[in-house]
MIVODO-145424 format. One line per field, with one value per residue (C-alpha): x, y, z. Coordinates in steps of 0.001 Angstrom, whole numbers. Example, Ala and Ser with C-alpha at 12.3 -4.5 7.8 and 13.67 -1.06 7.14 Angstrom:
! residues 2
u	[12300, 13670]
v	[-4500, -1060]
w	[7800, 7140]
***
This chain:
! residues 745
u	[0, 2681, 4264, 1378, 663, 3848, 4432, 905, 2027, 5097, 3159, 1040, 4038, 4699, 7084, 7717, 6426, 9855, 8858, 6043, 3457, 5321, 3013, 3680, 1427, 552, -868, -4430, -4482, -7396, -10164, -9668, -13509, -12374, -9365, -12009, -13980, -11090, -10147, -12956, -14176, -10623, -12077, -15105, -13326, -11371, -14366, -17081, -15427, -12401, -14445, -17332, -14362, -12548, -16595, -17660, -14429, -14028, -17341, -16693, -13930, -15444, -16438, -19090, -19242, -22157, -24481, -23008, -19412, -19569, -19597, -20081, -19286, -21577, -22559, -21679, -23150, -21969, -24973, -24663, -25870, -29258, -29176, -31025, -29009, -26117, -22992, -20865, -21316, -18096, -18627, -16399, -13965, -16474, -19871, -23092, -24656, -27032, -27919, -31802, -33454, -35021, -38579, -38137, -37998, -41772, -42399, -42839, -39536, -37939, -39919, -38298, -34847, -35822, -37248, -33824, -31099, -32586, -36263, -35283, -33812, -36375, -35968, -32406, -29318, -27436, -25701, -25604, -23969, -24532, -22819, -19803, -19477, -20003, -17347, -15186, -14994, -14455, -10996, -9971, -11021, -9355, -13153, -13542, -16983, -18104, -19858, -22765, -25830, -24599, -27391, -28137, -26193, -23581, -23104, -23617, -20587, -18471, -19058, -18899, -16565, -14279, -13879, -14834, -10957, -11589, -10231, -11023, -10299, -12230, -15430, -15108, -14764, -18006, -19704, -18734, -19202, -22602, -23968, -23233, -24216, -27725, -27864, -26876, -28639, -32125, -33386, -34399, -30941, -28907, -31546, -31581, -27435, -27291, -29540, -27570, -24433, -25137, -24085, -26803, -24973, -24997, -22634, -25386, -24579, -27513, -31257, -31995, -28925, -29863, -33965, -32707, -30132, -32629, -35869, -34790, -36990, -36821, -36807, -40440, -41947, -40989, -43401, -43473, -42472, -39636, -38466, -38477, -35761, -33389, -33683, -33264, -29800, -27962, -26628, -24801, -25295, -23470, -24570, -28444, -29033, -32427, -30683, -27324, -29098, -33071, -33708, -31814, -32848, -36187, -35266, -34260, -37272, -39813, -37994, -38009, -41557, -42518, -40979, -43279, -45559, -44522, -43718, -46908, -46195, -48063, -50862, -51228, -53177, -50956, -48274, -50307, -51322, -47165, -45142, -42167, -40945, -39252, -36038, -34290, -31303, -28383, -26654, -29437, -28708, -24918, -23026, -20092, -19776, -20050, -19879, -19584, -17507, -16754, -18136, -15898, -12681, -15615, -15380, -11411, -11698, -14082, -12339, -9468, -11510, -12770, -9233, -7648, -10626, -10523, -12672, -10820, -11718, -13048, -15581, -16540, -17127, -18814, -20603, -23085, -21972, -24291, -22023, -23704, -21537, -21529, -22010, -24923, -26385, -27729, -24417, -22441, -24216, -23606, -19973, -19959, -21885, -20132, -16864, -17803, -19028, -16117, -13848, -15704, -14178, -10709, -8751, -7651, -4739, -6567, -7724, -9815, -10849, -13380, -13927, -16604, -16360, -18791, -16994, -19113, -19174, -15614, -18051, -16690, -20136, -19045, -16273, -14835, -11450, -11805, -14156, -12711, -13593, -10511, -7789, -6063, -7478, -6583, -8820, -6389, -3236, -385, 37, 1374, -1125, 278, -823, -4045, -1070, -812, -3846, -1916, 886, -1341, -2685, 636, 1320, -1916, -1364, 1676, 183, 675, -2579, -3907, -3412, 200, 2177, 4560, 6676, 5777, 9209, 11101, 12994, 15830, 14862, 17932, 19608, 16450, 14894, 11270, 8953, 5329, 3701, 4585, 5926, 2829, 3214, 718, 4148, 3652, 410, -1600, -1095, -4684, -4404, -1549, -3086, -6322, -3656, -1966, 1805, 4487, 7012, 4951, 4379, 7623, 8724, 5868, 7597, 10816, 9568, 7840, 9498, 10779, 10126, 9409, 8100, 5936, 4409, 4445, 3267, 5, -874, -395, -2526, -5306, -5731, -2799, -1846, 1647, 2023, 102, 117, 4113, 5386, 6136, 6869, 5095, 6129, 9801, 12758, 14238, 13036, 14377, 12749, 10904, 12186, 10364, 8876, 6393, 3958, 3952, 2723, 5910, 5506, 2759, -912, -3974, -7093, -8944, -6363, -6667, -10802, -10054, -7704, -10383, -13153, -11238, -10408, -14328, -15125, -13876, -10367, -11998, -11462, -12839, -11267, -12471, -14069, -16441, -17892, -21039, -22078, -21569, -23742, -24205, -26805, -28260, -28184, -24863, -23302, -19482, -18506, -20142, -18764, -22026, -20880, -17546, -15974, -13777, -10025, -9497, -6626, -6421, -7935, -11246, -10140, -7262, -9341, -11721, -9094, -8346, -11592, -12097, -8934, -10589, -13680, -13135, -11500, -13871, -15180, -11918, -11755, -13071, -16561, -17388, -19216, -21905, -25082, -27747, -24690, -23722, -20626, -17637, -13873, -11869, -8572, -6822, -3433, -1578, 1565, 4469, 5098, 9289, 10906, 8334, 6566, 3142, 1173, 282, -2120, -4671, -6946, -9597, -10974, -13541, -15925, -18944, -19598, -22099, -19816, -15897, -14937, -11408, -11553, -8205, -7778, -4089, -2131, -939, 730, 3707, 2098, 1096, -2417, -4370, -8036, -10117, -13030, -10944, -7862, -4066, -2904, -4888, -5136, -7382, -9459, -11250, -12065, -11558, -13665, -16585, -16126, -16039, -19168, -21435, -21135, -21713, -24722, -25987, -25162, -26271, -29496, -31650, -29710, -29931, -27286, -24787, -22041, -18948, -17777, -20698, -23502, -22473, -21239, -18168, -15816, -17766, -18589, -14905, -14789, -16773, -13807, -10938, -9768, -8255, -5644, -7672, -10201, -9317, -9867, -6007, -3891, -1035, 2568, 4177, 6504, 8779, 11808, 14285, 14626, 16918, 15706, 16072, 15991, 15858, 12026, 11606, 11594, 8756, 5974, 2765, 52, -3232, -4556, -7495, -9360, -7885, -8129, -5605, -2890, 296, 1892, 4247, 6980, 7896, 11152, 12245, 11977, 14921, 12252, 12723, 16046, 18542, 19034, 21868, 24042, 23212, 19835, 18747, 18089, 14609, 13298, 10258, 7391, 10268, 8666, 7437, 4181, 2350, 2349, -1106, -1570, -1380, -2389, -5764, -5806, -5050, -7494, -10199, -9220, -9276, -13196, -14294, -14964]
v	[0, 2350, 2261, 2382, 5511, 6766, 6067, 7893, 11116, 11667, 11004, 14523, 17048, 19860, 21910, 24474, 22124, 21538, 17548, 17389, 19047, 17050, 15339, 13303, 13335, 10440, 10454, 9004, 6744, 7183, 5177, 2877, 4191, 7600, 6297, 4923, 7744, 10089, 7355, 7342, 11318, 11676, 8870, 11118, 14481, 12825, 10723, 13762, 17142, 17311, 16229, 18816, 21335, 20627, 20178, 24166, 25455, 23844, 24288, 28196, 28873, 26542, 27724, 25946, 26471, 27947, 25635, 27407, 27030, 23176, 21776, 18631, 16923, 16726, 15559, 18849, 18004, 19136, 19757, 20577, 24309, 23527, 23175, 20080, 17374, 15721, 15349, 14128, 14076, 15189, 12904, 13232, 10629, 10023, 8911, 10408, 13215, 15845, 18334, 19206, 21403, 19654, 21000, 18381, 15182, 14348, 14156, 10646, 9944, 12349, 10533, 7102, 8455, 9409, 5958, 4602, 6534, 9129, 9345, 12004, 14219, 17021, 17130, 16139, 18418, 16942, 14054, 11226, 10803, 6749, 7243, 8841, 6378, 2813, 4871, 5531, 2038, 869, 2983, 2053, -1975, -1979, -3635, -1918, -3018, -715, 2417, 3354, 5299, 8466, 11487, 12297, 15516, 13413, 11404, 14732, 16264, 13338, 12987, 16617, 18154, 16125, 12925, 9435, 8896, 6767, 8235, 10318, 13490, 13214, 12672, 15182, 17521, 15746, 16253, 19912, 20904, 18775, 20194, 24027, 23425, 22350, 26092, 27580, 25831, 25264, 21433, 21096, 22800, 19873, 17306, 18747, 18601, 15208, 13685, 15368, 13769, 10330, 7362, 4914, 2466, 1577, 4581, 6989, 9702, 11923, 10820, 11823, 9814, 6764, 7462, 6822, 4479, 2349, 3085, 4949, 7797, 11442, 11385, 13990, 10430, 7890, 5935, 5552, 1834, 2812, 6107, 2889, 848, 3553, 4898, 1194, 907, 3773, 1320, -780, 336, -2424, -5201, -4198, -4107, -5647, -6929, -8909, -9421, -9339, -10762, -8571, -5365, -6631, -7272, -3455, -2154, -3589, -2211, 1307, 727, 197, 3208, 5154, 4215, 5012, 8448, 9066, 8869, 6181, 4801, 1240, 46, 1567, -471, -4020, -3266, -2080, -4579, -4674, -2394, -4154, -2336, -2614, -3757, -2103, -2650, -810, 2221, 2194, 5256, 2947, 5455, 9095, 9891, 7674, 7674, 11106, 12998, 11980, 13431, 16927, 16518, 16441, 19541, 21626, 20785, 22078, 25014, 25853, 25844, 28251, 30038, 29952, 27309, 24963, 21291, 21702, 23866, 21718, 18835, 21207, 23147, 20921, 22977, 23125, 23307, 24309, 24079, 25399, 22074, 21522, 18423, 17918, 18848, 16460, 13633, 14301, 14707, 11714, 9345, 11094, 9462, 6357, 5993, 5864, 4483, 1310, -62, 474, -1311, 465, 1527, 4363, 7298, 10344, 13460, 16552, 19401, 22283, 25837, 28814, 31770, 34279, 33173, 30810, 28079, 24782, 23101, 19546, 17400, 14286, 12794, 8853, 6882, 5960, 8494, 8251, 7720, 9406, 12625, 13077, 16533, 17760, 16283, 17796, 16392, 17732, 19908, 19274, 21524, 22786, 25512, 27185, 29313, 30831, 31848, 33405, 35581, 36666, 37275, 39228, 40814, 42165, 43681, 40724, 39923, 36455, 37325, 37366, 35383, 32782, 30220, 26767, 25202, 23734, 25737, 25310, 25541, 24881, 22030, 20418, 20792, 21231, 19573, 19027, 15791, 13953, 17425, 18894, 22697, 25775, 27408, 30781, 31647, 33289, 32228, 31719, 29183, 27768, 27552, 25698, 23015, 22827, 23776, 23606, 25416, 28578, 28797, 27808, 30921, 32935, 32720, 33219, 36607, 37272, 40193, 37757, 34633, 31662, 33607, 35588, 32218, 30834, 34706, 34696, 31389, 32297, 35453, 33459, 30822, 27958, 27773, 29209, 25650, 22290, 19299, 17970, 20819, 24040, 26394, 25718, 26502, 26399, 25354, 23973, 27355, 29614, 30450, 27697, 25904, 27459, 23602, 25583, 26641, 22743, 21815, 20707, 21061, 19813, 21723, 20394, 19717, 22162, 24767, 24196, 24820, 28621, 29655, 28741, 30645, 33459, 34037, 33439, 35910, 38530, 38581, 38465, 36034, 34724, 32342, 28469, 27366, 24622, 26223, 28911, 29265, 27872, 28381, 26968, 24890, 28246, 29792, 32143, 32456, 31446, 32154, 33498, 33547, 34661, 38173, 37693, 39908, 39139, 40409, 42139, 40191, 40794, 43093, 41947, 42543, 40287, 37176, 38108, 37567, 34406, 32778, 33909, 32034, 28849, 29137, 26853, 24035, 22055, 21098, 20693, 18139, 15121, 17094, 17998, 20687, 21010, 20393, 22700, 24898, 26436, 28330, 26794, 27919, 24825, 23067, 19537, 18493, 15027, 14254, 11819, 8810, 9932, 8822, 5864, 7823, 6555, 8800, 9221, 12352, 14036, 16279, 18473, 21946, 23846, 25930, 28084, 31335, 29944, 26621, 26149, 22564, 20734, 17009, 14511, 11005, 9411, 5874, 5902, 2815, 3925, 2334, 3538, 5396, 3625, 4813, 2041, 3967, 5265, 2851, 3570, 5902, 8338, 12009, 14936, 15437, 11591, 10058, 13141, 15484, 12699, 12818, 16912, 16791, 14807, 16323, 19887, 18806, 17012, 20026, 23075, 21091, 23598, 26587, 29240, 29820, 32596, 34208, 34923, 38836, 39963, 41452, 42601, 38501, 40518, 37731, 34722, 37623, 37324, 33752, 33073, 33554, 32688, 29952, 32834, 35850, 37980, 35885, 37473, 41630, 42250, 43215, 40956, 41460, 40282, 37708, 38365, 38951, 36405, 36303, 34373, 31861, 32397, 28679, 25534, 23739, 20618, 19532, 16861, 18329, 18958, 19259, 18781, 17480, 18215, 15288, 13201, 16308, 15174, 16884, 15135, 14979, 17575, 16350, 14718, 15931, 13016, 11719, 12953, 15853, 17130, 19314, 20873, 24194, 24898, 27538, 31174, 29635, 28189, 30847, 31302, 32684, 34550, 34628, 34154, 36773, 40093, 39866, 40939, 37577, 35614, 32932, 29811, 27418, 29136, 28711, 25023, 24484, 26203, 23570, 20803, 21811, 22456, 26184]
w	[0, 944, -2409, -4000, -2100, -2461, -6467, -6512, -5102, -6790, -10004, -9018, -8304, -10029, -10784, -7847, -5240, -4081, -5439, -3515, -6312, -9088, -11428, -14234, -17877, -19692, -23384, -23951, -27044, -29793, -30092, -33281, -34604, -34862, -37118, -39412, -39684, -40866, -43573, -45127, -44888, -46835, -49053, -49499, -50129, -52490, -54529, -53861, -52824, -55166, -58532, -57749, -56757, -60160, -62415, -61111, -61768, -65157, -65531, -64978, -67382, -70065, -73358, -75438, -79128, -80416, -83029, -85784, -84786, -85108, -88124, -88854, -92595, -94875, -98620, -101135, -104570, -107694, -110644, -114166, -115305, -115140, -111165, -110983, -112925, -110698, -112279, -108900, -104849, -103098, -99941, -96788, -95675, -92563, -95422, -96523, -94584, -95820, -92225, -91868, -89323, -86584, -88046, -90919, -88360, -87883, -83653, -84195, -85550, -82929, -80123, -81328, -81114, -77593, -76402, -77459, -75994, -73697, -72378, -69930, -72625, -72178, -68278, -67385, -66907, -69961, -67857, -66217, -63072, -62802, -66402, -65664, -62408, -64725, -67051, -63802, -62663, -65880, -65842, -62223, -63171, -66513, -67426, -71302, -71343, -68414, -69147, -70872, -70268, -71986, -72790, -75851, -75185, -73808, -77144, -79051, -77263, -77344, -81586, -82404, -79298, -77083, -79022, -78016, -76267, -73044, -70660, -67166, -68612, -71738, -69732, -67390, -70247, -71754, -68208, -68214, -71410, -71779, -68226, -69710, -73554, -71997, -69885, -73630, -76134, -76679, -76142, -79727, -80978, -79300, -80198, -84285, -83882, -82685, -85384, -88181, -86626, -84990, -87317, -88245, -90402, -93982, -94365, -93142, -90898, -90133, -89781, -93195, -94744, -92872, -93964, -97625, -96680, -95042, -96660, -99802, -98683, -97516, -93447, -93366, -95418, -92329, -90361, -87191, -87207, -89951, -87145, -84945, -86949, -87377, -83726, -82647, -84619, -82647, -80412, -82342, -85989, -87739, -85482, -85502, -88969, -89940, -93524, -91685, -87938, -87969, -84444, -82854, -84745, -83962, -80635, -79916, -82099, -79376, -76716, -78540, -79386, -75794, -74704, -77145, -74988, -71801, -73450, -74788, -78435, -79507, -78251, -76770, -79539, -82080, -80400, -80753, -84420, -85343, -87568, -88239, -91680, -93928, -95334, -98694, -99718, -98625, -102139, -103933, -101990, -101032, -101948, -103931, -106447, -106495, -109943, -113214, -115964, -117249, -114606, -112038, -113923, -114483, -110164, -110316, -111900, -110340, -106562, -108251, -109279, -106035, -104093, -106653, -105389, -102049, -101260, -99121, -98732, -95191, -96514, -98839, -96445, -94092, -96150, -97982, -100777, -103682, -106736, -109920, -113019, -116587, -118048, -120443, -119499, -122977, -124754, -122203, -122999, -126751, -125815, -124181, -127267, -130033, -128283, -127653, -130986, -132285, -129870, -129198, -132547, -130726, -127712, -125169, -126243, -128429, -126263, -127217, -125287, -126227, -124754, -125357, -124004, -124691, -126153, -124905, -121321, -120886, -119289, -120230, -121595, -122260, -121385, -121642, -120479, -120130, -118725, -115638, -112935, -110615, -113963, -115973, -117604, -121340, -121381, -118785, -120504, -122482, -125961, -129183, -131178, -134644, -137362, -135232, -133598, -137202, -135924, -133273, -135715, -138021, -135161, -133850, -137659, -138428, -135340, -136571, -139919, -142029, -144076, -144355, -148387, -147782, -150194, -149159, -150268, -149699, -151019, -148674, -146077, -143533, -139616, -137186, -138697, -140431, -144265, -143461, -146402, -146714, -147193, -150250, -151815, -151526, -152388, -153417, -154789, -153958, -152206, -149501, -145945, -145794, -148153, -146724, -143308, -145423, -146925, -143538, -145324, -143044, -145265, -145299, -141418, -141083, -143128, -141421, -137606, -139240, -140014, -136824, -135095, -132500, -133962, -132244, -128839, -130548, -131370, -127448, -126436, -128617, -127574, -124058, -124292, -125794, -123199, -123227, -119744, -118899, -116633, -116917, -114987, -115709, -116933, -114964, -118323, -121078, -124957, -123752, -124950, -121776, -120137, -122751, -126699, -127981, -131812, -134600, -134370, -132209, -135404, -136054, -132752, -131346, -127945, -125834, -124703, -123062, -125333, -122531, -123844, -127586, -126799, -125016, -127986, -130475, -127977, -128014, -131378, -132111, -129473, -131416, -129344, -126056, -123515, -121138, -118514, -119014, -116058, -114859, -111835, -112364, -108461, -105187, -102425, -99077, -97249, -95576, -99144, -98728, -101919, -102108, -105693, -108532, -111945, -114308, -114090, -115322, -117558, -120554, -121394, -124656, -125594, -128979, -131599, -133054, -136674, -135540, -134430, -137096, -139642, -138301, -138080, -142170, -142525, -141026, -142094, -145186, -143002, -142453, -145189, -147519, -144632, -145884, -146077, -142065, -142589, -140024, -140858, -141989, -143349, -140402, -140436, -138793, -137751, -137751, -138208, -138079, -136882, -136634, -134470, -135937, -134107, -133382, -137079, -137849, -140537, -138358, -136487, -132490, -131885, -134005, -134141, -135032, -133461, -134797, -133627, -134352, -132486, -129918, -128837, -129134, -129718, -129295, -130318, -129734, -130628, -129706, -129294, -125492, -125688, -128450, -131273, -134657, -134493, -137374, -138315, -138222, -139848, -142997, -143004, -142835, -140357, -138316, -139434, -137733, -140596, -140352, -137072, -134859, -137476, -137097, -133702, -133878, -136257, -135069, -131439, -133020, -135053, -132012, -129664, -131890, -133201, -131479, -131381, -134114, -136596, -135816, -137437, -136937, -136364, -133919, -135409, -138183, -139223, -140988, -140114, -141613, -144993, -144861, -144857, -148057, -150429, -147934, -150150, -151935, -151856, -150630, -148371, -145022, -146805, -146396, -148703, -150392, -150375, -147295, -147183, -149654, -148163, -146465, -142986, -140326, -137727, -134128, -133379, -134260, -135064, -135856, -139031, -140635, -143689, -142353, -146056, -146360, -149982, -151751, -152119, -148743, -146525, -144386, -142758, -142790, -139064, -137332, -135863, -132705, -130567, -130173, -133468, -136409, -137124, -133756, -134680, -132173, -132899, -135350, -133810, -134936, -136445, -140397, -142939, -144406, -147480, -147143, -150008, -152591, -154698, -154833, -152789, -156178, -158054, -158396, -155859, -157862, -154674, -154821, -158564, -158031, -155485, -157861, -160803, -158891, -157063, -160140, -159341]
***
């Protein structure tokens, strides 16, 4: 007892007590409950506090995106001129969507969509919380399965916003930005923006996509059992397709039909009398292909268009652009036959291409570049012109005060280090370049751009002002000689031009000198009606004079019809002219051709061997010249095209250019005066060398050279001399006096 006592009391001193008030502190241990409790309120701050901490301050600084602002792809289509006739759908790499405004959905169809994926839509906060948990557990479980349960606001966010990423962070930015879009937007502005976006299957995105996908109808036509089907195959679009998987889609349709119930959309007896729709095949209406034949190397082209523009792709995919194009549907279809009537007598080997511009407007009205959509476009390719280039010499030459009655010398001539002849020593002797041009002489246009005040380029110049393109697909310079003067090979076609080009020159020059440039596209608007580009009020360039171009056309104006007899029908007046390329030294032939034009419609018709073989006319026989199977090809297009158009004339009003034309076989067919090309002149360059005639009775234009061939000539150093006219400009022009005998006039 006594130590008991004892340890007791000097357990209580203190400090000052002299040991006898000592006393001795001991430290009480926690209860293990309270231990607990702390745990887990840190468990709930962390689960509860922190999230709602980090959702109000996201949610504070969060921006959502107004309707506008987000964008989703959709379908642009591309029409022909009459705004009605589809040429091509430009279709995003994500499928077919067309957006509508929620007021086209009937309330039916909107009240299915509901059933399936959100029956609270109307009243909830734009989440779910048990959602973001089963997605929460499924992160911290590693179980990928977990999740689910998503609003439709939810799902709208996570297609058009945030991404479908799993991860924490991504749905907390769906939760925020969902919770906040549903303050901002209207109910019926999410609910519109989620059926426009929200993939059905079959390649549909959109409600009105999947309505024809499904049912090949407009969505305003659905049912409510059909509203049923597509709302049913949100969840799992591929797997709940009635065509591949009917239980199943059937399946999910009853629950979605029940829920119409519940939600008052439908009536209970509605319900017991639905059946199931049945849907058509998904082959009959799968986008495959976008545009056929033809028209998908017409789409190439007017993407291309709308970039040099300004029209970028993502507008196009976002715009639901309606593209309306200068093609004539009518005319493109006789394009498009005229073609193929001839070709399907050839293999493949033998390609043609035709192309059609307006010359009072540049609007390319018919085109035609192969028949594969996504290959190779022969429209849009460089190839040698031949003989048809002798136009643009004459202009540069007119343009520089020498008549079409000037006389020149068709003997042959020296150009670089080559002799150029004509075909079979064809020859007028001395005569008028008009004539010339009409028997397709190489000597004399040879001769001509020796006398050009700077040769050659003045050749390459004048075709560049009236619509060759400076740069084409392969070559960065065009009409260049390595980058520097082209050979005087030039006036024989020599070097290479697109078919589309060869179709502006000859609109320009029957457009009195003005052009205009060639272009597919007429208007683009957007879905809401905002117009992008408008080309109808484009004005043309006065490149040239009209007396100029006039002179030209007069020149041409007998062409056609010394060409194996294409004159159009009805007598309608034509400008035309042939040309044929040589196959390198074979003596066989590779390209030829025939433009020709009238003043309403500007025609450029090509015909080639792409696989390096002789080009042999399988309508006429022997080798291949732009006065037979091209001219039919030219012809019967034209007659087809112009059928119901009045005839024009050349010259404007007045028609002085085709007056000019009537005696243009002759000196004095263009109304110039005689007497140039007399005089000798030197050459600036080499051209190649080759004859290049055109005969009476054959019409056909023997070919221009190819570089690479023996005709191709480098040029001799310090050039070839050249006579001119070899005479005195005053002597009679016996190739018109020939051609008279030999006509019979």
């Amino acid at each position: 007892m006594s130590n008991e006592n004892s340890s007791n009391e000097g357990a209580n001193r203190t400090p000052g007590d002299g040991g006898d008030n000592l006393r001795i502190r001991t430290r009480r241990r926690r209860p293990p409950w309270r231990r607990v409790i702390t745990t887990v309120c840190s468990v709930i701050a962390v689960l509860i506090i922190v999230p709602l901490v980090a959702f109000f301050a996201a949610y504070a600084v969060t921006k959502v995106p107004q309707p506008e602002e987000l964008q989703n792809n959709q379908i642009s289509n591309i029409y022909a001129a009459d705004g009605t006739s589809e040429i091509a759908r430009i279709v995003p790499p994500e499928g077919n969507r067309q957006n509508i405004s929620i007021s086209e959905v009937p309330e039916h169809v909107r009240s299915a969509v509901l059933s399936a994926e959100d029956r609270d839509f109307y009243s909830n906060s734009g989440f779910s919380v048990t959602g973001f948990g089963r997605a929460a557990l499924g992160q911290l479980t590693g179980n990928s399965s977990a999740g689910g349960g998503s609003t439709i606001t939810q799902q709208y966010v996570k297609n058009a916003v945030v991404g479908d990423e799993r991860s924490l962070v991504r749905k907390g930015k769906e939760l925020v930005i969902s919770a906040k879009m549903t303050r901002e937007w209207s109910k019926d502005q999410i609910l519109e923006a989620y059926l426009n976006t929200i993939y059905f299957g079959r390649n549909a995105y959109g409600i009105d996509a999947a309505a024809k996908a499904y049912f090949n109808k407009p969505v305003k036509d659905l049912t409510v059992e059909e509203g049923a089907v597509l709302a049913a195959s949100i969840q799992r679009p591929s797997q709940l397709d009635p065509w591949t998987n009917r239980p199943e889609a059937e399946e999910r349709w009853n629950y979605v039909m029940d829920g119409m119930v519940g939600l008052g959309a439908i009536t209970p007896e509605q319900r017991a009398a639905a059946v199931y729709p049945e849907t058509v095949d998904p082959a009959t209406t799968a986008e495959s292909s976008f545009a056929e034949g033809t028209n998908g190397l017409i789409r190439t082209q007017v993407l291309n268009e709308l970039a040099a523009n300004g029209i970028s792709e993502d507008a196009v995919n976002t715009g639901g652009l309606k593209i309306t194009t200068t093609i004539d549907w009518n005319k493109q279809q006789d394009m498009v036959d005229s073609v193929h009537a001839k070709l399907d007598s050839y293999d493949d080997t033998v390609r043609a291409a035709g192309v059609a511009v307006n010359p009072k407007t540049g609007g390319i009205e018919a085109y035609y570049g192969g028949d594969d959509p996504n290959g190779y476009d022969w429209a849009n390719a460089g190839l040698q012109t031949g003989s048809t280039f002798k136009i643009i010499t004459l202009a540069a030459a007119v343009e520089q005060g020498i008549p079409t009655s000037a006389l020149y010398d068709s003997s042959p001539v020296v150009s670089g280090d080559n002799t150029v002849t004509n075909d079979s020593g064809e020859t007028c002797g001395t005569c008028s370049l008009a004539q010339a041009l009409k028997m397709s002489l190489n000597t004399s246009f040879i001769r001509l751009t020796q006398s050009l005040d700077n040769g050659p380029q003045d050749v390459a110049d004048m075709a560049h002002r009236l619509g060759v393109a400076t740069s084409i697909p392969g070559i960065d310079k065009t009409l260049t000689e390595n980058g520097g003067v082209p050979y005087e090979g030039i006036t024989l076609g020599q070097y290479q031009s697109r078919p589309l080009d060869m179709a502006s020159v000859l609109a320009t020059l029957s457009n009195q000198g003005k052009y205009f440039p060639a272009h597919f596209v007429q208007k683009v608007e957007t879905q809401s009606g905002e117009v992008l580009l408008d080309n109808s009020g484009m004005q043309p360039t006065q490149v040239i004079s009209p007396e100029t171009a006039d002179a030209v056309i007069a020149a041409m104006a007998p062409i056609a019809a010394y060409s194996n007899g294409h004159s159009l029908a009805g007598g309608r007046v034509s400008a035309a002219k042939t040309g044929t390329s040589q196959l390198g030294d074979t003596g066989a032939n590779k390209d030829a051709w025939m433009i020709g034009s009238t003043p309403q419609l500007a025609t450029a018709v090509w015909m080639g061997n792409v696989d390096g073989q002789p080009l042999v006319d399988l309508t006429y026989g022997g080798p291949m010249y732009g006065s037979r199977s091209p001219a039919d090809i030219w012809k019967n297009f034209m007659d087809a095209a112009l059928a119901d158009d009045p005839v024009e004339y050349f010259g404007g009003e007045s028609g002085s250019a085709s007056a000019a034309a009537a005696g243009s076989a002759g000196s004095s067919g263009s109304g110039y005066s005689s007497g140039y090309g007399t005089g000798g002149s030197t050459s600036t360059g080499g051209g190649g060398g080759g004859s290049d005639s055109t005969t009476d009775d054959g019409g056909q234009e023997a070919p221009a050279p190819d570089p690479g061939g023996t005709g191709g000539g480098a040029p001799a150093p310090g050039g070839g001399t050249g006579g001119g006219g070899g005479g005195t400009g005053q002597l009679p022009d016996v190739g018109a006096i020939i051609d008279d005998l030999l006509n019979g006039r």
